[in-house]
Each structure stands twice: as C-alpha cells, then as structure tokens.
C-alpha positions as a Markdown table, in Angstrom:
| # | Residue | x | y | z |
|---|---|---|---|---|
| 1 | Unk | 15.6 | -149.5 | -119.6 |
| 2 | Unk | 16.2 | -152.5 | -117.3 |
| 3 | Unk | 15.2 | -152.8 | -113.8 |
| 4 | Unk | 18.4 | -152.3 | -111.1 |
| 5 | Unk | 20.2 | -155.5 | -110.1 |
| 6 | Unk | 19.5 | -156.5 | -107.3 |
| 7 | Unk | 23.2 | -155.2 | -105.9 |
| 8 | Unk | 21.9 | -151.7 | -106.1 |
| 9 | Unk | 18.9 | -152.2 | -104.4 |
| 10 | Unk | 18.1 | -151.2 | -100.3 |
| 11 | Unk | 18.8 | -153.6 | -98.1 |
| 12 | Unk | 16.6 | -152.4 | -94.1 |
| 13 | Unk | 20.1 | -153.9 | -92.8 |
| 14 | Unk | 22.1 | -150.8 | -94.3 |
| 15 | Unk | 19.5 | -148.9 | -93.4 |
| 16 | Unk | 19.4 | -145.8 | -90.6 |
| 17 | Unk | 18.5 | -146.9 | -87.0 |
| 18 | Unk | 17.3 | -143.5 | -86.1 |
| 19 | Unk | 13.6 | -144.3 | -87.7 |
| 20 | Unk | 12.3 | -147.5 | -86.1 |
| 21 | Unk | 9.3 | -148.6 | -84.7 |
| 22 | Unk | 8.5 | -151.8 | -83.2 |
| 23 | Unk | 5.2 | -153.5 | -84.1 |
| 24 | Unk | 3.7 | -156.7 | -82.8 |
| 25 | Unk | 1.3 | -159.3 | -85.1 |
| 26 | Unk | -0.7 | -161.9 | -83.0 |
| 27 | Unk | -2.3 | -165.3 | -83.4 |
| 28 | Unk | -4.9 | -167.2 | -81.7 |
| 29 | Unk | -7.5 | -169.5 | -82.2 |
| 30 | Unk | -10.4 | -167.8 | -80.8 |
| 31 | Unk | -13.5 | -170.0 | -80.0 |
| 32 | Unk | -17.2 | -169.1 | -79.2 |
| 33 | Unk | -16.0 | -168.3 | -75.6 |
| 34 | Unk | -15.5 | -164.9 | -75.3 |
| 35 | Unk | -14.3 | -164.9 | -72.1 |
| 36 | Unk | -11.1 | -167.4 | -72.5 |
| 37 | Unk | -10.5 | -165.4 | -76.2 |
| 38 | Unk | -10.2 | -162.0 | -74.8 |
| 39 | Unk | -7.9 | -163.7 | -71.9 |
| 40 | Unk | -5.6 | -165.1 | -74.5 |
| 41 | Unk | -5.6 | -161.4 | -76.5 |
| 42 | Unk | -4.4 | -160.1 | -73.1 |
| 43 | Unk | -1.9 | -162.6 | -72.7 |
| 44 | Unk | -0.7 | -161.8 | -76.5 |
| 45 | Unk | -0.3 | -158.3 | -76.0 |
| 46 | Unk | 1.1 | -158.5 | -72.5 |
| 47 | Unk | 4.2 | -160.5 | -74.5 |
| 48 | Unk | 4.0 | -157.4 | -77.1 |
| 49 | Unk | 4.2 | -155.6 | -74.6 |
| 50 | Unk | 7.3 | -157.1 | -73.0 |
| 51 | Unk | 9.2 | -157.3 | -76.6 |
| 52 | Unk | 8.7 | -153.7 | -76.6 |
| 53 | Unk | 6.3 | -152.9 | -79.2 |
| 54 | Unk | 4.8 | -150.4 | -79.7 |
| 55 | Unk | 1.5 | -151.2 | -81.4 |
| 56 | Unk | -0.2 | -155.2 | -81.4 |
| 57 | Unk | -2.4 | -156.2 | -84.0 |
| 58 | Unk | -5.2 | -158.9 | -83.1 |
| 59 | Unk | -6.8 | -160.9 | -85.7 |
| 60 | Unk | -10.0 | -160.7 | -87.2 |
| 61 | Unk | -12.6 | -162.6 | -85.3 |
| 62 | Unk | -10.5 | -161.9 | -82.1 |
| 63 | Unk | -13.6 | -161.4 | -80.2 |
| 64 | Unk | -15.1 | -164.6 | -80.6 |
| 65 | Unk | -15.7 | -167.0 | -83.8 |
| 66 | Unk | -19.1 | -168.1 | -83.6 |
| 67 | Unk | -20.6 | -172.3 | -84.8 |
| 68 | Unk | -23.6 | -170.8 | -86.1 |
| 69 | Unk | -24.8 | -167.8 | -88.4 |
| 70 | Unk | -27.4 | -167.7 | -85.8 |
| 71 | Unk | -25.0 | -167.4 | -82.9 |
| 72 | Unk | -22.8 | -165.0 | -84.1 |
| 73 | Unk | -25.8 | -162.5 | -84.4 |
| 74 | Unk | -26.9 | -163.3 | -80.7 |
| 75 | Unk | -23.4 | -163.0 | -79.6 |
| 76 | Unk | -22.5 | -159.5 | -81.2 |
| 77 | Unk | -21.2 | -156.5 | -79.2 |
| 78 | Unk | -21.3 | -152.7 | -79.3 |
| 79 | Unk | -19.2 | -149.7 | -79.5 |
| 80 | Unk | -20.1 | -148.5 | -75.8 |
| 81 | Unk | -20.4 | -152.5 | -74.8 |
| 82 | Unk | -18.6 | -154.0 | -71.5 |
| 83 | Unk | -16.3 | -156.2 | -73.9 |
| 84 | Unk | -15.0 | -153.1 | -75.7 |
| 85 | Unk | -14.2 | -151.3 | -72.4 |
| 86 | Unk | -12.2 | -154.0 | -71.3 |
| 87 | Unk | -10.1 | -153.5 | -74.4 |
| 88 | Unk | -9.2 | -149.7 | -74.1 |
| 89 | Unk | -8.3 | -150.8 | -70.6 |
| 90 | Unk | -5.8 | -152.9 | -72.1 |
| 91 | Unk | -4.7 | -150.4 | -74.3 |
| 92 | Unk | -4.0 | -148.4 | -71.4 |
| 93 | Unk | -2.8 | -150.8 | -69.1 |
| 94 | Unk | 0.3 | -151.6 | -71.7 |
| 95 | Unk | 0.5 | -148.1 | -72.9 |
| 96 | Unk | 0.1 | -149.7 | -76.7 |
| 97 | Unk | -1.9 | -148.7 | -79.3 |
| 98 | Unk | -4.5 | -151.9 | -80.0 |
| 99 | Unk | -5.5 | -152.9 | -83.3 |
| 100 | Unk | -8.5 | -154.9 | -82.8 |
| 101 | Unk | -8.6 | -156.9 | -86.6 |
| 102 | Unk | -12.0 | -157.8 | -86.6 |
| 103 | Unk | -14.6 | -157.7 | -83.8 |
| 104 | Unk | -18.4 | -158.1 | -84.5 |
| 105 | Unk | -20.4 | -155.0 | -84.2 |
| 106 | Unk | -24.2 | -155.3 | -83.7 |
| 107 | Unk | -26.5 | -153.8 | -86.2 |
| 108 | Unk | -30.2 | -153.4 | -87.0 |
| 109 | Unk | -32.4 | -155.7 | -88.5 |
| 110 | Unk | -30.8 | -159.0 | -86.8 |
| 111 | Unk | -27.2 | -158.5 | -88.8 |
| 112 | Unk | -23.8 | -157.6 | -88.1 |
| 113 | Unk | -20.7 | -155.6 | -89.1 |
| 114 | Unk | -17.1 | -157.1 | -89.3 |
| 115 | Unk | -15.6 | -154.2 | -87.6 |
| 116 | Unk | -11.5 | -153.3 | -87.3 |
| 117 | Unk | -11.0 | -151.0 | -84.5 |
| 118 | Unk | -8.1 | -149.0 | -84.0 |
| 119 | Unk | -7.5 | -147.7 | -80.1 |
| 120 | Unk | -4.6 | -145.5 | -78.7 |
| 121 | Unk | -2.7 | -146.1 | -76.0 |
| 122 | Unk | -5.0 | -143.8 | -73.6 |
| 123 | Unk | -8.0 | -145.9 | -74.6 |
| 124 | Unk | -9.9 | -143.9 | -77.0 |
| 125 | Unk | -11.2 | -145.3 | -80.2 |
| 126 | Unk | -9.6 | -143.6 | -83.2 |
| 127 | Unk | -11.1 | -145.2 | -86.0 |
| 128 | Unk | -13.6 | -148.0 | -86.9 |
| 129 | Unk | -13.7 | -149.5 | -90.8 |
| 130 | Unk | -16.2 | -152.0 | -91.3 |
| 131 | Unk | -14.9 | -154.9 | -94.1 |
| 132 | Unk | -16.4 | -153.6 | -97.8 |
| 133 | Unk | -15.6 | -156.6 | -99.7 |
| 134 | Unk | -17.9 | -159.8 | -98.0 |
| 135 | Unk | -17.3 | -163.7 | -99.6 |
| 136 | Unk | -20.4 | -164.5 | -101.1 |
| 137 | Unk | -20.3 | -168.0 | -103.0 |
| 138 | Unk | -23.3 | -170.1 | -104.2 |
| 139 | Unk | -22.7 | -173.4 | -106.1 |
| 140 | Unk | -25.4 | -175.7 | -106.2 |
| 141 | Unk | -25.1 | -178.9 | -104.4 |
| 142 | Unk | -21.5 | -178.0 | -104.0 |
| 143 | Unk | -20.5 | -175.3 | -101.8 |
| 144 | Unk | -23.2 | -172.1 | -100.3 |
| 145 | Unk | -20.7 | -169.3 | -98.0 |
| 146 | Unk | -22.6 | -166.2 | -97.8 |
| 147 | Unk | -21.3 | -163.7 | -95.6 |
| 148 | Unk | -23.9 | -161.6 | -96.2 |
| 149 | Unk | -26.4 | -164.0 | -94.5 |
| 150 | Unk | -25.6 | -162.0 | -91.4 |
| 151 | Unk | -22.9 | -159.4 | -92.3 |
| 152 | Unk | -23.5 | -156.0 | -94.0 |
| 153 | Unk | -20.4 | -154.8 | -96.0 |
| 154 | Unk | -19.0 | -151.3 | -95.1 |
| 155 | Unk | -19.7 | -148.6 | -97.7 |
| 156 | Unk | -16.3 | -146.3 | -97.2 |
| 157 | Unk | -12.5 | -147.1 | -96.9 |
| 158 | Unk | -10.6 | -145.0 | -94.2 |
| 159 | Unk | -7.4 | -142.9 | -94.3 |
| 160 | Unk | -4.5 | -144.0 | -92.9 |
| 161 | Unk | -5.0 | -143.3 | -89.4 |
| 162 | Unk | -1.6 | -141.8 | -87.9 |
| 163 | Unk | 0.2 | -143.8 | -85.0 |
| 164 | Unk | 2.8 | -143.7 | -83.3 |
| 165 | Unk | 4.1 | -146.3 | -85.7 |
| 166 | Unk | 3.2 | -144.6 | -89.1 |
| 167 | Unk | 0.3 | -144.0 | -91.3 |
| 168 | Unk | -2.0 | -147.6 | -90.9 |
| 169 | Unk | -3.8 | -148.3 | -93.3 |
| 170 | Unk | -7.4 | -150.4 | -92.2 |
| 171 | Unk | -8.5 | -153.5 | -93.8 |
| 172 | Unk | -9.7 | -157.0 | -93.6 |
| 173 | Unk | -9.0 | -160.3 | -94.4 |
| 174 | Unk | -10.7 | -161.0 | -98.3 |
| 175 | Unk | -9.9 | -157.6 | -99.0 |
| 176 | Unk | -6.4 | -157.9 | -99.4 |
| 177 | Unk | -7.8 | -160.1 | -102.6 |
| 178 | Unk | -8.6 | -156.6 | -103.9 |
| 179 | Unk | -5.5 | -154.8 | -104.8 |
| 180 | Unk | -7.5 | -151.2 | -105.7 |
| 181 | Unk | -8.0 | -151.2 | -101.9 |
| 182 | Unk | -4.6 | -151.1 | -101.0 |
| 183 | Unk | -3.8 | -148.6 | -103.7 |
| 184 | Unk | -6.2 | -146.3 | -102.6 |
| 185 | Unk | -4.6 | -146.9 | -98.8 |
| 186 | Unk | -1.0 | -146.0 | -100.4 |
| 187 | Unk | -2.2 | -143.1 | -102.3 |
| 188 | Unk | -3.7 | -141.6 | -99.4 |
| 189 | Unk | -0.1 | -142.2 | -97.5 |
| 190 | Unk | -0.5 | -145.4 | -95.6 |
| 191 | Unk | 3.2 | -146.7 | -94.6 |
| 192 | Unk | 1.9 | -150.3 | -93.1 |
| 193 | Unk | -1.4 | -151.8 | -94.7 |
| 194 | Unk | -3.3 | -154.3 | -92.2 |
| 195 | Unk | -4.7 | -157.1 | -93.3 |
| 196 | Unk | -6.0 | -159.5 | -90.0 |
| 197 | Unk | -7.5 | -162.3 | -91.1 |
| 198 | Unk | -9.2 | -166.0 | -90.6 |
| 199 | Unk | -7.8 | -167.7 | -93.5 |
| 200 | Unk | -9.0 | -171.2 | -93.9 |
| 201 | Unk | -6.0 | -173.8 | -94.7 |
| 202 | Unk | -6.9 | -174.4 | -98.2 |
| 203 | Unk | -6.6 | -170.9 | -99.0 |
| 204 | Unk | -4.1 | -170.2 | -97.0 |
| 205 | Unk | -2.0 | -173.2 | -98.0 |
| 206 | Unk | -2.2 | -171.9 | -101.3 |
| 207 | Unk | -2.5 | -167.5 | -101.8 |
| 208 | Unk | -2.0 | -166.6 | -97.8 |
| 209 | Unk | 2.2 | -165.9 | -98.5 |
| 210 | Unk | 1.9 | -164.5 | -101.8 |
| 211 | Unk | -0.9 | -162.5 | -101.8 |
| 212 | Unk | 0.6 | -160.5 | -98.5 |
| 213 | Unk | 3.3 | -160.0 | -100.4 |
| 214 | Unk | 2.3 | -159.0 | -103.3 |
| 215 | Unk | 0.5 | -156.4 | -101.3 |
| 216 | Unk | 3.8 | -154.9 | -100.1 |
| 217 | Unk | 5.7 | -155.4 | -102.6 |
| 218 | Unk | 3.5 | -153.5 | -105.3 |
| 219 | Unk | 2.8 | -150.3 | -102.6 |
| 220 | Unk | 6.1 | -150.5 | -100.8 |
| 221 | Unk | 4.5 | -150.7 | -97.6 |
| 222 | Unk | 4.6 | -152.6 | -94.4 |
| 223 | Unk | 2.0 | -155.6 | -94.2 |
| 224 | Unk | 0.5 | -156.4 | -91.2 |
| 225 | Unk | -1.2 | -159.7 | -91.1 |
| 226 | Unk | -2.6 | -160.6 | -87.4 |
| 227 | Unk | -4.0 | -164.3 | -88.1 |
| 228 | Unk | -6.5 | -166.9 | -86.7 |
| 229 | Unk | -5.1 | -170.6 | -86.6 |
| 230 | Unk | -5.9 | -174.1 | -85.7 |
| 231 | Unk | -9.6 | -175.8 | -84.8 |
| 232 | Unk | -12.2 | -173.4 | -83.8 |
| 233 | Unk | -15.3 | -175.4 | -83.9 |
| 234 | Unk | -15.9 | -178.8 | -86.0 |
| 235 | Unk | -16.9 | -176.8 | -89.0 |
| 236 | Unk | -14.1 | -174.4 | -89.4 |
| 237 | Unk | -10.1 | -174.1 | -89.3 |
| 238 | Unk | -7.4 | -171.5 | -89.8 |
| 239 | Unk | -4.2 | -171.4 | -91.6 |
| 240 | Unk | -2.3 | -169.1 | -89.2 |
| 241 | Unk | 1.1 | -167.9 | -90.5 |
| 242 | Unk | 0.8 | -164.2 | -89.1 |
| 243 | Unk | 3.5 | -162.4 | -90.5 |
| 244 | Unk | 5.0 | -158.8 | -91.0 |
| 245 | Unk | 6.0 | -158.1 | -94.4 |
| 246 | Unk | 8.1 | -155.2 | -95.9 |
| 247 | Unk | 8.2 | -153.1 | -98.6 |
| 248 | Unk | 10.5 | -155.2 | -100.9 |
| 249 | Unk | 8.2 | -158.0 | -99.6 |
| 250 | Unk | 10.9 | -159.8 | -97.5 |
| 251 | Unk | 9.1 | -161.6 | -94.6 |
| 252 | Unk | 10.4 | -160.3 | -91.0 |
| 253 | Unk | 8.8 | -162.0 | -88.6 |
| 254 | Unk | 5.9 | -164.9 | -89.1 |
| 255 | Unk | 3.9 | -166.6 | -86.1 |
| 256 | Unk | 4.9 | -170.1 | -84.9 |
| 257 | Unk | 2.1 | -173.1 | -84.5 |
| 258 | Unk | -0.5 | -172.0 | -81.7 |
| 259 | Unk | -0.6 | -168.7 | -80.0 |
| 260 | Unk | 2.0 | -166.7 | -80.8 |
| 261 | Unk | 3.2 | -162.9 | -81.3 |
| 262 | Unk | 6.5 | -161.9 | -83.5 |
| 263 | Unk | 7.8 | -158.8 | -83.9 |
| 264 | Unk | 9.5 | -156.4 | -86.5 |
| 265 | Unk | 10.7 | -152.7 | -86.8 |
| 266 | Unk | 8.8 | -150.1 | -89.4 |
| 267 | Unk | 11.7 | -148.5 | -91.0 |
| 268 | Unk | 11.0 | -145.4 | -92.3 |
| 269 | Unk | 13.7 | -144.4 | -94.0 |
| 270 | Unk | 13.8 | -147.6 | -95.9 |
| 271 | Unk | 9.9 | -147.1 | -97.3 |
| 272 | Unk | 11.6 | -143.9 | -98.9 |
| 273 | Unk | 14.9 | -145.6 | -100.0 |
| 274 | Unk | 12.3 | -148.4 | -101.7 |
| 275 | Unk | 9.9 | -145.8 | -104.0 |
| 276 | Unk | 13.2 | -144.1 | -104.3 |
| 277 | Unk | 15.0 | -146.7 | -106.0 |
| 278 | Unk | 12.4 | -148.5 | -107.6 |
| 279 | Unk | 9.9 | -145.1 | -108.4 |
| 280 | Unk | 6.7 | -147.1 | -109.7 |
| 281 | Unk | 4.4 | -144.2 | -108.3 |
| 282 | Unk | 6.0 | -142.3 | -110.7 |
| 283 | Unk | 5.9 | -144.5 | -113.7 |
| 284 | Unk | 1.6 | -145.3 | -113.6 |
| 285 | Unk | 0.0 | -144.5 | -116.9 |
| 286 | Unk | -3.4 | -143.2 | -116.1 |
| 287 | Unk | -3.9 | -142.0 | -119.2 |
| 288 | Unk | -4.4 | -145.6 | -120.3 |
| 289 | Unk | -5.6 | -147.3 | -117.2 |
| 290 | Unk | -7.3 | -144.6 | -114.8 |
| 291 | Unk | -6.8 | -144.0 | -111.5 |
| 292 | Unk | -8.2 | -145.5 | -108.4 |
| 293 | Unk | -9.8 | -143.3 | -106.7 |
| 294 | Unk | -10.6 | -143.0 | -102.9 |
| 295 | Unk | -14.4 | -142.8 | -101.9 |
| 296 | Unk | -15.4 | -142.2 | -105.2 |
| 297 | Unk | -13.6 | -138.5 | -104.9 |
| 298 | Unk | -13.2 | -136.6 | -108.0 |
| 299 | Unk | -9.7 | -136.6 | -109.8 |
C-alpha cells in the first residue's frame, strides 16, 4: 500500500474557519540585564497582543542569559520572586496566556533549574516543567559544555496543559533532540508541542529547521519554537529563526532578524483531517518496538 499523493492530502487553506486560534512566537536577544530583557518581553507581547493572539510564547533564557556559570547562579529568581509577579501582571494586563520558555529557578545547594512556566491570562501559574534532558559534553583540550555545572535536570514530563489555544505540550530547547519526549506529549493529547530555545548558530544553521519539523510532522502537532538570536555576551550567540510549524510540517510564520513576533492560527480541525488521512497512530507496532511510556507509567 502506497502512501496518498499528495493531491489527496489536507491542505489548513480548505480547511474550516470555525476552529482557529491565534498564537504568537517571540524573539529576543536577552542579555544579563534583567531589567531591559523583561522590557523588551513586554514590548513583544504588547505586539501579540495587538495582532490578536491569543497566547505568546517567550524563549528560553527570556529572563536573563548570564556571562558566567557563576553569575547565572547569583542571578536566579523564585516562584513567589518580584520578577515573576511582574510577569502574571503582564498576563493580565493583555488578557493572554504567557508562556515563559525558560526562566531560571533558584535551587539548593548553589544550582539552578531551567524552568518553562505556563501563566493564564488572570495571572496564575498553571504549570511549571523543569528541562529533563541537560547538554553535557566533555572533549579534552577540545570543547567542555556542562550544563549540569549549575543546572539540575527535571525528573518528570508534564501533560499537556489545556489553554485556550489547545492542549500545550511543555518542553525545552535540547529536548526536542529527543523524539520519545514529544511522543509521550502526543500520546497524552498535546495539539501544539513547545519547544523555546537558545540555539547557537552552528546548530542552528544546520538541525534548527529540520529538527522542528520533524517534530510536527511525525506527531501531527503544532510546533512552537519561541527563540533567542543575535550577540548576547562575547562568548555566546543565537541562531534565531522562531517559527510556528504545523502538523504536515509546513512553516507558518518564522521570526525576522532582531526582535520580532509572528503569528499563526491552531487549526483544529486540520490536526484531525492530518492523523485522519495519514493514520500513523494507528499503524505503530509495539509488539516489535514498545511503547513509550509517560513517567514511567505501567502499559
């Protein structure tokens, strides 16, 4: 049996209107001053705001990016923190629901959490997943990136919180590298899966695109990327490129140079009109593979 052509396939222009929502990705180049970053965040969703979405996503790191391991510690904020209140303001302030792609949460023992934060348009926090998968590489007198120097990796996925836009599913940056994760998301009914990020160019340059993508296409989902780009310190630089994906892995909308936001409806309908027409969900062989399982539950 051959796949369809691609004449019988959906198409989100044929599509129903009736099941739209509007969702805003932002970019940013956020530097250790916390001050100016969270003034350009407000800036970013004021525009969502004004194109009429109905949820922004921020990048990771959109509460500061740090020059030093040792600074990034110092620097970290709280739950119950000042800089956290002024966020669910803004939620309320633009009646939006806020994701918050990566903010650093203070923990014991000198270290850190890389934290994505999910608030509702009447500023409460509805859900908080800290990154699982953490870049550790150690070549000698080559290359030594350890984000677990500082950072301790989150020990449970979340379920797809539900939004006014659809079931989002939480995650971060190098875990979209890790296609079980997404599964799991899509399995437990996730309709957009989230992926802010800090990129550096040569990866980005080279998987940023495809591996989004790839994500969409192979859970028919929405992808939202949020991304950092451009200089943030002499030592570090971002791709960029945020983007909306969706599920035939089409891209929507994708960020200009510099601070930006871009904007793209979550159709509904057409997620159903995908996994109808092309029913991979129902064609998995577990029997020869396994399943991925969610938290470790039990099958």
């Amino acid at each position: 049996m051959f796949e369809q052509s691609s004449s019988n396939l959906p198409k989100a222009n044929m599509m129903s209107r009736s099941n739209l929502n509007l969702i805003a990705v932002c970019q940013m180049t956020s530097t250790s001053d916390i001050e100016a970053n969270y003034k350009t965040c407000e800036q970013l969703v004021h525009r969502a705001s004004q194109m009429g979405a109905e949820m922004t996503f921020l990048p990771e790191g959109c509460d500061f990016i740090s020059k030093t391991k040792e600074e990034a510690v110092a620097m970290a904020i709280s739950l119950d923190g000042e800089l956290m209140s002024r966020y669910k303001n803004l939620a309320m302030k633009y009646d939006q629901w806020l994701s918050l792609g990566g903010v650093h949460l203070k923990e014991d023992g000198n270290m850190l959490s890389n934290a994505h934060i999910l608030i509702d348009n009447f500023g409460k926090i509805i859900a908080v997943y800290k990154k699982t998968h953490l870049f550790d590489v150690d070549i000698p007198n080559v290359v030594r990136l350890k984000e677990t120097d500082q950072t301790i990796p989150g020990t449970r996925l979340i379920s797809p919180v539900r939004s006014p836009v659809g079931s989002v599913g939480m995650a971060i940056c190098y875990d979209m590298r890790f296609p079980e994760l997404s599964i799991a998301l899509t399995k437990r009914g996730a309709d957009i899966l989230t992926f802010p990020s800090a990129f550096t160019q040569t990866t980005g340059m080279a998987h940023w695109e495809v591996l989004l993508r790839s994500r969409a296409i192979e859970n028919q989902c929405y992808v939202a990327a949020a991304a950092q780009t451009g200089k943030h310190n002499e030592k570090r630089t971002s791709y960029g490129h945020a983007m909306i994906v969706d599920p035939w892995g089409t891209i929507l909308a994708c960020c200009r140079e510099g601070a930006d936001v871009c904007v793209a409806n979550v159709d509904h309908d057409y997620i159903q009109q995908v996994r109808k027409r092309m029913p991979v969900w129902e064609h998995r062989r577990h029997d020869i593979y396994g399943n991925v399982l969610f938290n470790g539950d039990k099958l």
